[in-house]
C-alpha positions in Angstrom: 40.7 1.8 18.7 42.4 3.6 16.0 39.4 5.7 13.6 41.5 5.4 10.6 38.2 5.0 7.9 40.5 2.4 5.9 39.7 0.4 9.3 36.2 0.7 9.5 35.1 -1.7 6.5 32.1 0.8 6.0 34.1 3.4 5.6 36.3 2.6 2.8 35.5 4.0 -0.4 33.5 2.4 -3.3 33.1 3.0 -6.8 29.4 3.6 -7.9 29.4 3.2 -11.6 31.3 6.4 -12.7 30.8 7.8 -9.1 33.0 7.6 -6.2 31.8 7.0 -3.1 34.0 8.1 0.4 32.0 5.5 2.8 29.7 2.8 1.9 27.1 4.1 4.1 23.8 4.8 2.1 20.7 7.2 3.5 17.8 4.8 2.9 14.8 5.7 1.3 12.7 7.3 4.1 8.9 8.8 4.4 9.2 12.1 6.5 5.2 13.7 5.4 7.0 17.2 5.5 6.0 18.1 1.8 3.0 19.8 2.1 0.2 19.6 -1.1 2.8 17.0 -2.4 5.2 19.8 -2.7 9.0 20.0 -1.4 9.3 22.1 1.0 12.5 24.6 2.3 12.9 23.0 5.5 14.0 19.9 3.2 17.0 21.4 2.2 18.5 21.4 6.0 17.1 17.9 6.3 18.6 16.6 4.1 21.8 18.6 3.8 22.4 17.6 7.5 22.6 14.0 6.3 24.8 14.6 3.2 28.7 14.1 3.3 31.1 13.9 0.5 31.3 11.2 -1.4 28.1 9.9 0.3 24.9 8.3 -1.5 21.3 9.6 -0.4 18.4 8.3 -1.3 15.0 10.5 -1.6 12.2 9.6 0.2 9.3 8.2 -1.8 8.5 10.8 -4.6 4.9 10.3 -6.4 5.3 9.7 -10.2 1.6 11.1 -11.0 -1.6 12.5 -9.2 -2.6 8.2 -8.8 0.1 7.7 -7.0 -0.8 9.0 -3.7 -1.7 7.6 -0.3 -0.3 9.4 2.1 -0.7 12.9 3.4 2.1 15.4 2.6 4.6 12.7 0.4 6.4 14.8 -2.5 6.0 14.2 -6.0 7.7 14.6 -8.6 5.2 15.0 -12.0 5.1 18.6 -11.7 7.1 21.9 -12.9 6.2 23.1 -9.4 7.4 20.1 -7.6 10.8 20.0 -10.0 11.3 23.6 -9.1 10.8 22.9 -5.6 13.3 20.1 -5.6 16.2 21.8 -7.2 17.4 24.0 -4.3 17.0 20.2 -2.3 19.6 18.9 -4.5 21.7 21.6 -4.8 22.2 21.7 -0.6 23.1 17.7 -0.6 25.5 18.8 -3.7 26.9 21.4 -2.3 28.3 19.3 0.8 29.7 16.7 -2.1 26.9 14.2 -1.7 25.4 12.1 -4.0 21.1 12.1 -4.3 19.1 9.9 -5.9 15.2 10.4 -6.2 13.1 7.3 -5.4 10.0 7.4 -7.6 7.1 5.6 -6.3 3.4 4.6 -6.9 1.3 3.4 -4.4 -0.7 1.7 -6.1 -4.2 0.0 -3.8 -2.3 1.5 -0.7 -4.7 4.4 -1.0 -8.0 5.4 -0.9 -10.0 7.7 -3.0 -9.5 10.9 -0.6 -5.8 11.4 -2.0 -7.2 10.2 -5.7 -8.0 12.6 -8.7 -12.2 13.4 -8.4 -12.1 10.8 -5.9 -11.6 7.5 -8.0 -10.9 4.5 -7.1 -7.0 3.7 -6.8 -5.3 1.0 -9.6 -3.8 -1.9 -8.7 -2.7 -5.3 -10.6 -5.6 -6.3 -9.0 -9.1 -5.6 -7.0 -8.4 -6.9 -3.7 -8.8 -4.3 -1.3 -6.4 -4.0 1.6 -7.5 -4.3 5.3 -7.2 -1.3 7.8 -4.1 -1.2 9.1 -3.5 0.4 12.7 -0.1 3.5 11.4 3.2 3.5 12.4 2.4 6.1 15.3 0.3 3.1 16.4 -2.8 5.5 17.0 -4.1 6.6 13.3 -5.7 4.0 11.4 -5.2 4.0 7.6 -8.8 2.7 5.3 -8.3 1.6 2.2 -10.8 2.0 -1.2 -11.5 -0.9 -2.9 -9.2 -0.6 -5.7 -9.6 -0.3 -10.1 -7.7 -3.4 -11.9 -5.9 -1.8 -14.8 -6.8 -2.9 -18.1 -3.5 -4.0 -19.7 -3.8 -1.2 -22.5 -3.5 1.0 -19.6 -0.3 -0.3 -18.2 1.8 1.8 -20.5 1.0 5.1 -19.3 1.5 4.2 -16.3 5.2 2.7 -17.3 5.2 6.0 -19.1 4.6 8.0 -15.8 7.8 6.7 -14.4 9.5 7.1 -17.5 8.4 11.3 -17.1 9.4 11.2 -13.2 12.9 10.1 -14.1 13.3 13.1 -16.6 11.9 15.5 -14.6 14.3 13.9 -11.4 17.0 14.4 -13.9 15.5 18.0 -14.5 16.0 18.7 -11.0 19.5 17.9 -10.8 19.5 14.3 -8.7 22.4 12.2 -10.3 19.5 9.4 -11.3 16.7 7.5 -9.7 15.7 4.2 -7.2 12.3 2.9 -8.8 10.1 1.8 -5.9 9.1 -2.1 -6.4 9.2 -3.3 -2.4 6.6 -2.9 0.2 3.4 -3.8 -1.1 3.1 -0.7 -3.4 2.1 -0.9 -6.8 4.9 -2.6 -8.8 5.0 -5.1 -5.5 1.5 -5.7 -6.4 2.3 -6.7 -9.5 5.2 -9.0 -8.6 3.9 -10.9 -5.9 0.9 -13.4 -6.2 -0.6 -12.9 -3.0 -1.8 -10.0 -4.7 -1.8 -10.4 -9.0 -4.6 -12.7 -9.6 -4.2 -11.4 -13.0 -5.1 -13.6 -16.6 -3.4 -11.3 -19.1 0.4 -11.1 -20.0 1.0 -9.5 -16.5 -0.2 -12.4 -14.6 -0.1 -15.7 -13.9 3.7 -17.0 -14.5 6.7 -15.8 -12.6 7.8 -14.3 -16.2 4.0 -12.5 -16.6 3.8 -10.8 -12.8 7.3 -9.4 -13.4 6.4 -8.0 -17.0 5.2 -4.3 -15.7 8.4 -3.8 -13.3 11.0 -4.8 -16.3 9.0 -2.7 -18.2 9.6 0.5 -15.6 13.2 -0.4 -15.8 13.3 -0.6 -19.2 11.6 2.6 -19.9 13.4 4.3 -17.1 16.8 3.3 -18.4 15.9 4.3 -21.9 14.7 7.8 -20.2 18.3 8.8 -18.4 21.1 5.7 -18.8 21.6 2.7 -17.2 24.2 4.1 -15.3 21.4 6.7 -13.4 18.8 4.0 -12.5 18.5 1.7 -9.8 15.7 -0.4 -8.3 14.7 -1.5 -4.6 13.0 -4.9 -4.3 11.5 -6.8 -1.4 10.6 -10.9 -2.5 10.6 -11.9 1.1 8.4 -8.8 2.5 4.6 -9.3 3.4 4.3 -5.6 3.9 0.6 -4.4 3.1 -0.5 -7.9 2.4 1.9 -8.5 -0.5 4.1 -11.7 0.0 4.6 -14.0 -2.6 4.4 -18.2 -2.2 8.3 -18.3 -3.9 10.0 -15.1 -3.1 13.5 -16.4 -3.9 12.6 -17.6 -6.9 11.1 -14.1 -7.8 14.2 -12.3 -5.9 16.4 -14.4 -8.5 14.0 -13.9 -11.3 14.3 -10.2 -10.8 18.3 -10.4 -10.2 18.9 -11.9 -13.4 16.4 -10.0 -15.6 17.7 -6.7 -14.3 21.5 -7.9 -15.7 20.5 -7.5 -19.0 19.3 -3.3 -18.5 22.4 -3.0 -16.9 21.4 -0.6 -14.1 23.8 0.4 -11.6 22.4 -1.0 -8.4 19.7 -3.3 -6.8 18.7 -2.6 -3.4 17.2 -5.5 -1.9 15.6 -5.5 2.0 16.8 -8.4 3.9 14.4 -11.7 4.5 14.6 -11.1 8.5 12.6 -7.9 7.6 8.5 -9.2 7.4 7.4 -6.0 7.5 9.2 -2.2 7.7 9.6 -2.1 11.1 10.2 -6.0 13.0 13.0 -8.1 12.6 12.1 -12.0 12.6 14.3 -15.4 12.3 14.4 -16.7 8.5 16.2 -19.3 7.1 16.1 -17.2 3.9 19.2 -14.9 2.9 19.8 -12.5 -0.2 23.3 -14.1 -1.1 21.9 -15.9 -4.2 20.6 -12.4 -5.5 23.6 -11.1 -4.5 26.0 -13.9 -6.6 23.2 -13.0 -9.9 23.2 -9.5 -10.3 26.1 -8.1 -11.7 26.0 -4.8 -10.6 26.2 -3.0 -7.4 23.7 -4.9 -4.7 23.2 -2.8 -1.8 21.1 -4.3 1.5 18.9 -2.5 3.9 17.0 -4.0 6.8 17.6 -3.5 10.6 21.4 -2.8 10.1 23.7 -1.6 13.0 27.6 -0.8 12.6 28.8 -4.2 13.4 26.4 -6.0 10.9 27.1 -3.6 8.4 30.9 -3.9 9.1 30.5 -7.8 8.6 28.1 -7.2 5.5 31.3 -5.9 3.5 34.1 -7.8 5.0 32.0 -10.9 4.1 30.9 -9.7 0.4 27.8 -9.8 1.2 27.0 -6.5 -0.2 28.7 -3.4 -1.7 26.6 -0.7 0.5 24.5 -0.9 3.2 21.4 1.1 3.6 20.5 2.6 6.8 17.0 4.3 7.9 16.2 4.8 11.2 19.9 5.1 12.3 20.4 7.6 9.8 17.4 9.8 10.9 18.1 10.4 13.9 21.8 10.8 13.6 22.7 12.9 10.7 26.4 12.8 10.8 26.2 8.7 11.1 29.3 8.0 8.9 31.2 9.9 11.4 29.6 8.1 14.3 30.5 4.6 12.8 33.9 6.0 12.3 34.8 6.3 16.1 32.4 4.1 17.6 30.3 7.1 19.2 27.3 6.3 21.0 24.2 6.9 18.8 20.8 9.0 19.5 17.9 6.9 19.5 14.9 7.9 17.3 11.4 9.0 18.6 8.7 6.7 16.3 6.2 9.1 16.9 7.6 12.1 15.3 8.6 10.0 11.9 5.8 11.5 10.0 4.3 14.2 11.8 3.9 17.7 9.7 6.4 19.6 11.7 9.0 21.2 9.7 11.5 20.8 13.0 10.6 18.4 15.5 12.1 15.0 15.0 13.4 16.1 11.4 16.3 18.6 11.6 16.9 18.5 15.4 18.2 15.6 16.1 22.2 16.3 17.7 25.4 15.9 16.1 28.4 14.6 17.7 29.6 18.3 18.0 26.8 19.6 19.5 27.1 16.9 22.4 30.5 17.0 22.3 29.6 21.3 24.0 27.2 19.0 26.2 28.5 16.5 27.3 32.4 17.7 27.0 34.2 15.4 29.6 31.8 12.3 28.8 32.9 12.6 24.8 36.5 13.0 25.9 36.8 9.9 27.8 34.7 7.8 25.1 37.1 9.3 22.5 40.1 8.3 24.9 38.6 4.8 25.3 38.3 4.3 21.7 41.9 5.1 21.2 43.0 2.4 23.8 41.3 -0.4 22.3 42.9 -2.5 20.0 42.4 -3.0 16.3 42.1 -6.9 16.2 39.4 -6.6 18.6 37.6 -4.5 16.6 38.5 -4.7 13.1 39.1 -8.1 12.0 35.4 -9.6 11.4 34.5 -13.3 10.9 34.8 -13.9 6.8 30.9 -16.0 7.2 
């Protein structure tokens, strides 16, 4: 196999907007719990610097827009001058290895309780169904939800208005723009989907009225820092914290051509196959009609390997392909795709532990097994060489 990157489909370059891009291989969005007191902290810088590359896209894990928007121990924010300054030295690291970082702003919306809420209040939602305890991700901790606060609809725009601030002070901390949080079940997912906004006023009830408050993000957003700084990440198909929806293509299309008119620069939507964050399941569902609406770059997340990713391009399915748990445990995956290299395999239970090292920055990189593993890494390299391009390369167009 030849490891020519014009070869690899995920390796040939894109343009982002007024940004080019070397690979098309994106860092997803991903909760680490590493920032203590909501604060970034210095061990982020090798984190994520370990994972940039030039001409490569990161994007932030999950950054609070306001002291509501909290559920989780240890998540950064991002409504601060303490958490701005804290970021910029972040950003500079990912810059200064010519990458490309994006902040994700995020509210969580009822997926909280009032421990992480200001003097203990009830968390807002579109709504005031409470959530049922759910068993974490390291499948031992079990996460109880408050009953949450509807928000009156004079309310909703300081709330739009808090995103509005985290994109300026994002902007203020040097990222090249923003991915506004509306998948998984958090708070502008609440609005969206109707499992969840039972709502009477003009942000319920119709398609039209339950996407009102996420257009309105957008809107504000873009107005904030440029259409050609913003995206969004959506998830129609998702049930994640009890927030499907009884039509999500309808809303996945709804969403698709409403965000045309802002003119952002990307959409990231998560695949149907991907129920909830973490299992894959058969759907007779697919993204392609939000892919044929939007007009601007669509990139795609959920349970991607290299040769569904390869076939993701080839087959225009996608302009980038967003990659999570691949990409935390191997840092320097772009170069792993581009020869084929055997990958680590991530521990689950050190995803969102407090450590500042274990299962964050110490995860291997090719070189470092290459002093390890020496002869192994030769004859995989070797192998690579021998096999043949067509074999390889040349993907099925469907």
């Amino acid at each position: 196999m030849t490891t020519e990157k014009s070869q690899v489909p995920l390796l040939t370059p894109y343009k982002l907007g007024k940004y080019d891009l070397s690979h098309r291989v994106v860092m997803a969005p991903l909760t680490r719990q590493r920032s203590y007191k909501n604060v970034p902290q210095p061990h982020a810088i090798l984190y994520y610097s370990q994972r940039a590359s030039k001409g490569g896209l990161i994007i932030s894990e999950a950054t609070g827009v306001s002291d509501t928007a909290q559920g989780y121990p240890d998540t950064p924010g991002i409504w601060t001058k303490e958490q701005v300054e804290a970021w910029k030295p972040i950003v500079d690291a990912v810059h200064a290895k010519g990458g490309l970082f994006f902040c994700q702003i995020w509210h969580v919306g009822r997926v909280s309780n009032a421990g992480f809420q200001p003097n203990g209040q009830a968390p807002i939602s579109s709504s005031d169904k409470i959530l049922e305890s759910q068993v974490r991700a390291n499948g031992v901790d079990v996460a109880r939800f408050s009953p949450p606060r509807r928000l009156e609809t004079e309310e909703i725009p300081q709330i739009v208005n808090d995103f509005r601030l985290a994109a300026r002070n994002a902007m203020a901390a040097g990222f090249d723009g923003v991915e506004i949080h509306g998948a998984h079940g958090y708070l502008i997912d609440q609005f969206m989907k109707d499992q969840v906004n039972d709502r009477t006023d003009k942000y319920g009830g119709s398609l039209e009225n339950r996407c009102r408050f996420a257009l309105e993000v957008v809107e504000a957003v873009v107005d904030e820092i440029g259409a050609d700084k913003v995206g969004i990440r959506l998830s129609p198909f998702a049930n994640y914290m009890e927030s499907s929806d009884s039509n999500p293509t309808a809303l996945g299309l709804h969403m698709a051509e409403s965000l045309n008119k802002y003119n952002i620069l990307f959409c990231h939507m998560v695949e149907p196959r991907m129920k909830t964050v973490a299992e894959k399941c058969q759907t007779p569902h697919s993204l392609l009609p939000m892919r044929k609406t939007f007009k601007g770059t669509f990139m795609v997340a959920g349970g991607y390997d290299r040769e569904d990713g390869n076939k993701a391009i080839t087959s225009n399915s996608a302009d980038l392909v967003v990659f999570g748990r691949l990409f935390l445990a191997n840092p320097d995956l772009p170069k792993r795709f581009e020869i084929n290299a055997p990958l680590n395999k991530y521990n689950r239970e050190t995803f969102y532990i407090s450590d500042p090292v274990l299962g964050y920055t110490d995860y291997p990189f090719l070189e470092s097994i290459d002093q390890i593993f020496p002869t192994k890494l030769v004859r995989e390299k070797e192998r690579l060489r021998t096999v043949s391009t067509q074999e390889s390369f040349l993907l099925p167009a469907s």
